[in-house]
KOLDREN-124142 format. One record per residue (C-alpha): residue number from 1; residue in three letters; x negated, y, z negated. Coordinates in Angstrom, 1 decimal. Each point is the difference from the previous one (the first is absolute). Example, Ala and Ser with C-alpha at 12.3 -4.5 7.8 and 13.67 -1.06 7.14 Angstrom:
[atom 1, 'ALA', [-12.3, -4.5, -7.8]];
[atom 2, 'SER', [-1.4, 3.4, 0.7]];
//
This chain:
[atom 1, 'UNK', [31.9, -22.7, -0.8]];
[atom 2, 'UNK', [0.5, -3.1, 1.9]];
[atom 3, 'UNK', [-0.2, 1.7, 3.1]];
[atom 4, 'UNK', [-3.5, 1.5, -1.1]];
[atom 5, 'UNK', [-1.0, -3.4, -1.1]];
[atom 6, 'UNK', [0.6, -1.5, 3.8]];
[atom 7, 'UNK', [-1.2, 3.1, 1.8]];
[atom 8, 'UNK', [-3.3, -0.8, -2.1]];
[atom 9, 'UNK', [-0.9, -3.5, 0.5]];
[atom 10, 'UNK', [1.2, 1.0, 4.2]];
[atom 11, 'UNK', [-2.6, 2.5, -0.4]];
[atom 12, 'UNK', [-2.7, -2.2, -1.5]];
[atom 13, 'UNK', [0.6, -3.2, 2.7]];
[atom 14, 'UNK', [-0.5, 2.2, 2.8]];
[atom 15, 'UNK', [-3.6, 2.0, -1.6]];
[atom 16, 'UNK', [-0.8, -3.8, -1.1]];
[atom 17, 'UNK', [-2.9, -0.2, 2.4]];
[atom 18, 'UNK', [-1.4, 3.5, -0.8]];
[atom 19, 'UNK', [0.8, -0.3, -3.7]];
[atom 20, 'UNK', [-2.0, -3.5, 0.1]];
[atom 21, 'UNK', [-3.0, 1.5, 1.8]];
[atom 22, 'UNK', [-0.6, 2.9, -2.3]];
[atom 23, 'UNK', [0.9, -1.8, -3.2]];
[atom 24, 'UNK', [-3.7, -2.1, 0.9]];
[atom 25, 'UNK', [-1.9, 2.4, 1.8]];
[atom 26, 'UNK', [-2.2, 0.5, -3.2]];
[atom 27, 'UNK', [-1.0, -3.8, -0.9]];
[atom 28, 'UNK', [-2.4, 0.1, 3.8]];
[atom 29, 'UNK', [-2.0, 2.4, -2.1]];
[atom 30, 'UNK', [-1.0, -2.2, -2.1]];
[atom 31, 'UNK', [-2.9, -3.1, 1.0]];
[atom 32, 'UNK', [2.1, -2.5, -2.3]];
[atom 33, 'UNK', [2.6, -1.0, 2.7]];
[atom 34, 'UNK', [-2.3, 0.0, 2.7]];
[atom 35, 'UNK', [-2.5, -2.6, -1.6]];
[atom 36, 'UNK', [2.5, -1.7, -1.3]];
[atom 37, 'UNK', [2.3, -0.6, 3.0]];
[atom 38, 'UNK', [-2.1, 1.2, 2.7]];
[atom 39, 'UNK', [1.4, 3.4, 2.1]];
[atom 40, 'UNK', [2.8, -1.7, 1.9]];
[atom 41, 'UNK', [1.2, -1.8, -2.4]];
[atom 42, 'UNK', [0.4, 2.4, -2.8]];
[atom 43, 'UNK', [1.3, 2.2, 3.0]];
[atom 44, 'UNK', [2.6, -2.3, 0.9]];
[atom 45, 'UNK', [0.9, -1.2, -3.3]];
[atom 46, 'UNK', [0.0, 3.1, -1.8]];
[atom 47, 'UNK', [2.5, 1.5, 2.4]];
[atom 48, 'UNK', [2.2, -3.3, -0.3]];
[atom 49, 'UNK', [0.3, 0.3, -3.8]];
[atom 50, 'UNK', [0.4, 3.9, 0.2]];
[atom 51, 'UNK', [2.9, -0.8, 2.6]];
[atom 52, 'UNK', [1.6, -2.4, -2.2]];
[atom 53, 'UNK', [-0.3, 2.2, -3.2]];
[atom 54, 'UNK', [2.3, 2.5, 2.0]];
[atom 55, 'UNK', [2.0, -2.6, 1.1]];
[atom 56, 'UNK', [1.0, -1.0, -3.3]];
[atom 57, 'UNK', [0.1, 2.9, -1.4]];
[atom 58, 'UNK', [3.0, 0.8, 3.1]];
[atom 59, 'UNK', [1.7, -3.1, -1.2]];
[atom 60, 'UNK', [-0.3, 1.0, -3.9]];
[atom 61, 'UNK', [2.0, 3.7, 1.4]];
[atom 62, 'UNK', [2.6, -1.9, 1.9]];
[atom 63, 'UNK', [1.0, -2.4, -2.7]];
[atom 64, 'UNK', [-0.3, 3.0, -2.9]];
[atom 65, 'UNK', [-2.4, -2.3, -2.1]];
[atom 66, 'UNK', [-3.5, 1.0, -1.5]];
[atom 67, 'UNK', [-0.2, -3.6, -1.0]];
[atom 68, 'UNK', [-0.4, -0.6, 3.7]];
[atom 69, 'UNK', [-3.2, 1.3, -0.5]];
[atom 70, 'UNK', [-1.1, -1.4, -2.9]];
[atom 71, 'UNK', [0.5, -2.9, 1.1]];
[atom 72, 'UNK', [-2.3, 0.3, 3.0]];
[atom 73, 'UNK', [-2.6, 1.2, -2.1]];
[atom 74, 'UNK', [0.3, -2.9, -1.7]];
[atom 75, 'UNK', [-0.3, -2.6, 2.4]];
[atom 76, 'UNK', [-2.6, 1.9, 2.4]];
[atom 77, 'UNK', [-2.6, 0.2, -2.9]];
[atom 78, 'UNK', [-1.1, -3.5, -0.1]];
[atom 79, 'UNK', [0.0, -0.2, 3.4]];
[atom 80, 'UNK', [-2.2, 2.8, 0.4]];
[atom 81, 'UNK', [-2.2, -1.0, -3.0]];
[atom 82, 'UNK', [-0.6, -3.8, 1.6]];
[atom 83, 'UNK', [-1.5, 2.0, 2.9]];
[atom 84, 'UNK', [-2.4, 1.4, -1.3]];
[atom 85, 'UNK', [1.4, 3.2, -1.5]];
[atom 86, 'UNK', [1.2, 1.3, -3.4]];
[atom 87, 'UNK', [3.2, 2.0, -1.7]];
[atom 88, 'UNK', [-1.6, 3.2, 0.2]];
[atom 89, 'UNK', [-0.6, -0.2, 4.0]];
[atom 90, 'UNK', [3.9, -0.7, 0.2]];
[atom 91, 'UNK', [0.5, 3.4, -2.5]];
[atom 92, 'UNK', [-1.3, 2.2, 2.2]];
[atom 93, 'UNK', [1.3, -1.5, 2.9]];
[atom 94, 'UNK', [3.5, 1.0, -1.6]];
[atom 95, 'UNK', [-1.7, 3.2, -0.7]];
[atom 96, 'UNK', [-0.7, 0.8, 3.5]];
[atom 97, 'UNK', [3.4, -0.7, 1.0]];
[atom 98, 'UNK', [1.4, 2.3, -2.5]];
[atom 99, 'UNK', [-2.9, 2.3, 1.4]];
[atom 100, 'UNK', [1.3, -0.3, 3.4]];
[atom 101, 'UNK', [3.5, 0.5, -1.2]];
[atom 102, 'UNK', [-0.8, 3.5, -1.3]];
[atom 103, 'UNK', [-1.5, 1.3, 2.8]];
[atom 104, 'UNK', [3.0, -1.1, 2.1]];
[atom 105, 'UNK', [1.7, 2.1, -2.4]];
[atom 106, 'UNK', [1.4, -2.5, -2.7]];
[atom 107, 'UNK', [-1.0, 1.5, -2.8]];
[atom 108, 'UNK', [-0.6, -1.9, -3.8]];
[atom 109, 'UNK', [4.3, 0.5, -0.5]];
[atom 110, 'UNK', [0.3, -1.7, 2.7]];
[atom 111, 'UNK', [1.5, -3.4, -0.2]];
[atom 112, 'UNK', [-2.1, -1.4, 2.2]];
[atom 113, 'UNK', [-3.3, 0.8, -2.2]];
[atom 114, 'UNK', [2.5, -1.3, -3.0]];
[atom 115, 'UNK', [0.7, -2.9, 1.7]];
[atom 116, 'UNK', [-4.0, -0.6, 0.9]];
[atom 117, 'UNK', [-1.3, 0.9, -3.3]];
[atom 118, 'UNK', [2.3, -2.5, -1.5]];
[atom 119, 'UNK', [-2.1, -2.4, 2.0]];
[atom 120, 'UNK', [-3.2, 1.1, -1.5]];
[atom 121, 'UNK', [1.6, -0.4, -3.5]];
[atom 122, 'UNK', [0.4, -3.4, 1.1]];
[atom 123, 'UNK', [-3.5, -0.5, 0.3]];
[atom 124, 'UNK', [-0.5, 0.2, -4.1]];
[atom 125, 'UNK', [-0.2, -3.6, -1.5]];
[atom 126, 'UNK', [3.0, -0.9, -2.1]];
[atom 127, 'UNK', [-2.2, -1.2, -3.3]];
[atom 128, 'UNK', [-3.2, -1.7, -1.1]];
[atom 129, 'UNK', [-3.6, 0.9, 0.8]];
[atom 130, 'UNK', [0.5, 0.9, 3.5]];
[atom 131, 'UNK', [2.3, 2.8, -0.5]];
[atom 132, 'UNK', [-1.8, 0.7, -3.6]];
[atom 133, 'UNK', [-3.4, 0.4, 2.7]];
[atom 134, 'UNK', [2.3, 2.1, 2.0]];
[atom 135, 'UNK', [0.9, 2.8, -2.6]];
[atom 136, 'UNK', [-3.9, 0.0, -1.5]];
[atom 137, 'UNK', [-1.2, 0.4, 3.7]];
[atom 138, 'UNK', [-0.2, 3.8, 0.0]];
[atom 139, 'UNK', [-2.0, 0.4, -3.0]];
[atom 140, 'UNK', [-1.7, -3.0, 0.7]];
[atom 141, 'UNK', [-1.7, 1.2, 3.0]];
[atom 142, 'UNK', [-0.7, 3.6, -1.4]];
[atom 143, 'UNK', [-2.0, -1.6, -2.8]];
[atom 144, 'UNK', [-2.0, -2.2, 3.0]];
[atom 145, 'UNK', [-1.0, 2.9, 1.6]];
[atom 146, 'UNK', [-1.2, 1.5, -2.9]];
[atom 147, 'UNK', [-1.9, -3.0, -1.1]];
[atom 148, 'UNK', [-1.7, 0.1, 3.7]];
[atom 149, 'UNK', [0.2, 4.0, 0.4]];
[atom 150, 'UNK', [-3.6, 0.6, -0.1]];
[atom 151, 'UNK', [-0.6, -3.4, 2.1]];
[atom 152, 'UNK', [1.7, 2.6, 3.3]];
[atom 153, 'UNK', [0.1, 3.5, 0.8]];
[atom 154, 'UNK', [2.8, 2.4, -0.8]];
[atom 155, 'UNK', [1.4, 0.6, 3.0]];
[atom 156, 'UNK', [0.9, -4.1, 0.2]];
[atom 157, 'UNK', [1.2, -0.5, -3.1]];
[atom 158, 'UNK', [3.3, 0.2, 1.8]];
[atom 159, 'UNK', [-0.5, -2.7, 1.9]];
[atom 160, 'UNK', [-1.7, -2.2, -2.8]];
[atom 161, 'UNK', [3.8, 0.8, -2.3]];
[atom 162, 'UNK', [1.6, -1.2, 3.3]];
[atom 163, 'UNK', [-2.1, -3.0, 0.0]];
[atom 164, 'UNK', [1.2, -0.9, -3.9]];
[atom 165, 'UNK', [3.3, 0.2, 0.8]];
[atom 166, 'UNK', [0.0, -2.0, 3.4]];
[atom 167, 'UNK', [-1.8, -2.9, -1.7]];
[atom 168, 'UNK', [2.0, 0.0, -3.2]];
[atom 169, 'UNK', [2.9, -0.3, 2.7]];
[atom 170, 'UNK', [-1.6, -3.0, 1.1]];
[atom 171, 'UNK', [-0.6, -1.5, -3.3]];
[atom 172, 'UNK', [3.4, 0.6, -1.4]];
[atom 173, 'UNK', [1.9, -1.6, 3.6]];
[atom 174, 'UNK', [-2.5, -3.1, -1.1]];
[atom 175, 'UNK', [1.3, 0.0, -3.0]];
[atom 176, 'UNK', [3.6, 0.6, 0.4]];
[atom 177, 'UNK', [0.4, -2.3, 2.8]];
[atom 178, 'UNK', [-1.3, -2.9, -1.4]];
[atom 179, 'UNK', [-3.0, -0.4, 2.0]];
[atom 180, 'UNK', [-3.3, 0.2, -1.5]];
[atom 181, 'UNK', [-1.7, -0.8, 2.7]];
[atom 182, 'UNK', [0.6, 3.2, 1.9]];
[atom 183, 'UNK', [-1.9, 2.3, -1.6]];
[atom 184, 'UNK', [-3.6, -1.9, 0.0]];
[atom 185, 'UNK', [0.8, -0.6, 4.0]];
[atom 186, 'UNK', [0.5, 3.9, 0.5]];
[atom 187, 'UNK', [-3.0, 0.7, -1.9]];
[atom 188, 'UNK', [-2.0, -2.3, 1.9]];
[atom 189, 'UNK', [0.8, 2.0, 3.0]];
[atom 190, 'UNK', [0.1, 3.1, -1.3]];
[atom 191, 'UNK', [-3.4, -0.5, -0.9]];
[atom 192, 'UNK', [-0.9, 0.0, 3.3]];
[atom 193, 'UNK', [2.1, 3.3, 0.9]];
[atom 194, 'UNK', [-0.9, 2.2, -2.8]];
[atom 195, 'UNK', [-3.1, 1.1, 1.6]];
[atom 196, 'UNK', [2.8, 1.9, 2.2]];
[atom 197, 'UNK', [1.2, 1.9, -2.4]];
[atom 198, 'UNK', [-3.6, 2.2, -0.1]];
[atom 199, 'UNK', [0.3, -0.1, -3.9]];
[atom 200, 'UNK', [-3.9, 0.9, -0.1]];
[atom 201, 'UNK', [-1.8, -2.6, -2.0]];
[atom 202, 'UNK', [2.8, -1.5, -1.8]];
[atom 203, 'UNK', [0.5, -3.8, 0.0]];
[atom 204, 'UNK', [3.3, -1.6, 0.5]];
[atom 205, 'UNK', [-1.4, -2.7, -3.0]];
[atom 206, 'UNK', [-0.8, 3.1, -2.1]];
[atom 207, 'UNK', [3.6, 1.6, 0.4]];
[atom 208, 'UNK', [1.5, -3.3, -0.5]];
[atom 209, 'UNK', [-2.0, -0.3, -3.1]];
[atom 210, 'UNK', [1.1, 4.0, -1.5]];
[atom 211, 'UNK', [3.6, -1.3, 1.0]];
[atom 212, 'UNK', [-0.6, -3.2, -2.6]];
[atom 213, 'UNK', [-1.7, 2.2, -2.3]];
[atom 214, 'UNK', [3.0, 2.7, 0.6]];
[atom 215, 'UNK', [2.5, -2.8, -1.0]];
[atom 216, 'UNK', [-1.8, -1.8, -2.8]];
[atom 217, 'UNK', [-0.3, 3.6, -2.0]];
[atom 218, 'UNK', [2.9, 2.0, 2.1]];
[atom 219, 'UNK', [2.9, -1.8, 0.4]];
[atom 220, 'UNK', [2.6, -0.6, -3.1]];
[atom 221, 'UNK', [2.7, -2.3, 0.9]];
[atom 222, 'UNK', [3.3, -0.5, -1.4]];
[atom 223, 'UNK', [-0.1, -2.5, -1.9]];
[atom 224, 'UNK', [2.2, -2.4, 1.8]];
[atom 225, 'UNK', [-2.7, 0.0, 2.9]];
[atom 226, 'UNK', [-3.1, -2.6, 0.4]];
[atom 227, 'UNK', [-3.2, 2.2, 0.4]];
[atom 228, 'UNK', [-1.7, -3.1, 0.3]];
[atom 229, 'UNK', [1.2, -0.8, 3.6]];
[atom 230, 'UNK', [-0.5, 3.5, 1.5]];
[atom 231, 'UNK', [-3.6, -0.2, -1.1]];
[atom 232, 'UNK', [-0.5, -4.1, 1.5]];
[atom 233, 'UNK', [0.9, 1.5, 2.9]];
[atom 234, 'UNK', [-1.9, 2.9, 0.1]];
[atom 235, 'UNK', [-3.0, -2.5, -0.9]];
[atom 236, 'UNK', [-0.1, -1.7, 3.0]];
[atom 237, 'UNK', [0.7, 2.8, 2.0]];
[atom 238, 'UNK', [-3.7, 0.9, -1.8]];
[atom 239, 'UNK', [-1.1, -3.4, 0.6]];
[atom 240, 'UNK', [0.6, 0.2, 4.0]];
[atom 241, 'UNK', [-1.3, 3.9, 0.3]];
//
């Protein structure tokens, strides 16, 4: 077993470089990253982080420890929210690893995708509204869509559930972080962006607005958690769309 465990993390440090590159190779598909941080830079940075989430993941082999991992998670999120992005960005940048990990034939037993999905486990919010957000998100953003289902055709209601769950993402890393202010800066930008996302004639303020409407009615929290301060948030995030 111990011989296995070096022989993997050996084998991951030297595909790091490939491994990294094909872990991202989706996120240039989408116009987000490219708006956002212009084509170079989310070129260059997007490889960087990719790099460093194999790096770690290396270091989590050699020392035996998940944790490792968790960890990292941990401290990269804020990080990566302060610039401009959210926790779901950083979920499927741990998916794509684990994407690229499979088709360099480490499949789900492997304790490399273990090790990485213990990262992305990371990513959940201990307690409170944020993680409380978290948990609702899924069904959160189905009831959106269906609130705004006849606003879009068919074929992009996809895209318009995608869209619930990337700004609920957003909202809940406001939230769980501590920073209120977040969330009203992204929307003032994203304002400007949604036009890119070719959701017909859908507003950004009327998805914003279903997304309040979605939580007033929707979204049943425990009772240890202040709906009151997800929804001043979310406020002026409607105030700056």
């Amino acid at each position: 077993m111990n011989a296995l465990h070096d022989s993997l993390h050996r084998r991951i440090a030297a595909q790091a470089a490939q491994l990294a590159s094909s872990s991202v190779e989706w996120m240039y598909e989408d116009p987000f990253w490219r708006a956002r941080y212009g084509d170079e830079r989310a070129r260059r940075f997007g490889n960087e982080d990719a790099l460093f989430h194999v790096r770690y993941l290396v270091l989590a082999l050699q020392e035996r420890r998940p944790s490792v991992m968790e960890g990292y998670a941990a401290w990269l999120r804020p990080l990566l929210v302060g610039r401009g992005m959210c926790t779901r960005h950083l979920d499927q940048h741990f998916a794509g690893l684990q994407a690229a990990l499979a088709a360099a034939g480490l499949g789900l037993d492997s304790l490399a995708q273990i090790y990485v999905q213990a990262g992305r486990r990371a990513l959940l919010y201990p307690e409170g509204p944020a993680r409380a957000l978290q948990d609702a998100t899924p069904a959160l953003a189905q009831q959106t869509l269906r609130l705004l289902a006849s606003d879009v055709p068919p074929e992009i209601h996809s895209r318009l559930e995608e869209e619930g769950l990337l700004q609920l993402s957003y909202l809940a890393d406001s939230v769980g972080t501590g920073r209120p202010e977040l969330f009203p800066q992204h929307a003032r930008w994203y304002r400007d962006f949604w036009p890119q996302r070719a959701l017909d004639s859908l507003s950004f303020q009327r998805f914003i607005e279903a997304l309040d409407s979605v939580l007033a009615e929707g979204f049943v929290p425990p009772a240890s958690t202040d709906l009151d301060t997800v929804r001043a948030v979310l406020a002026s995030a409607r105030a700056a769309s």
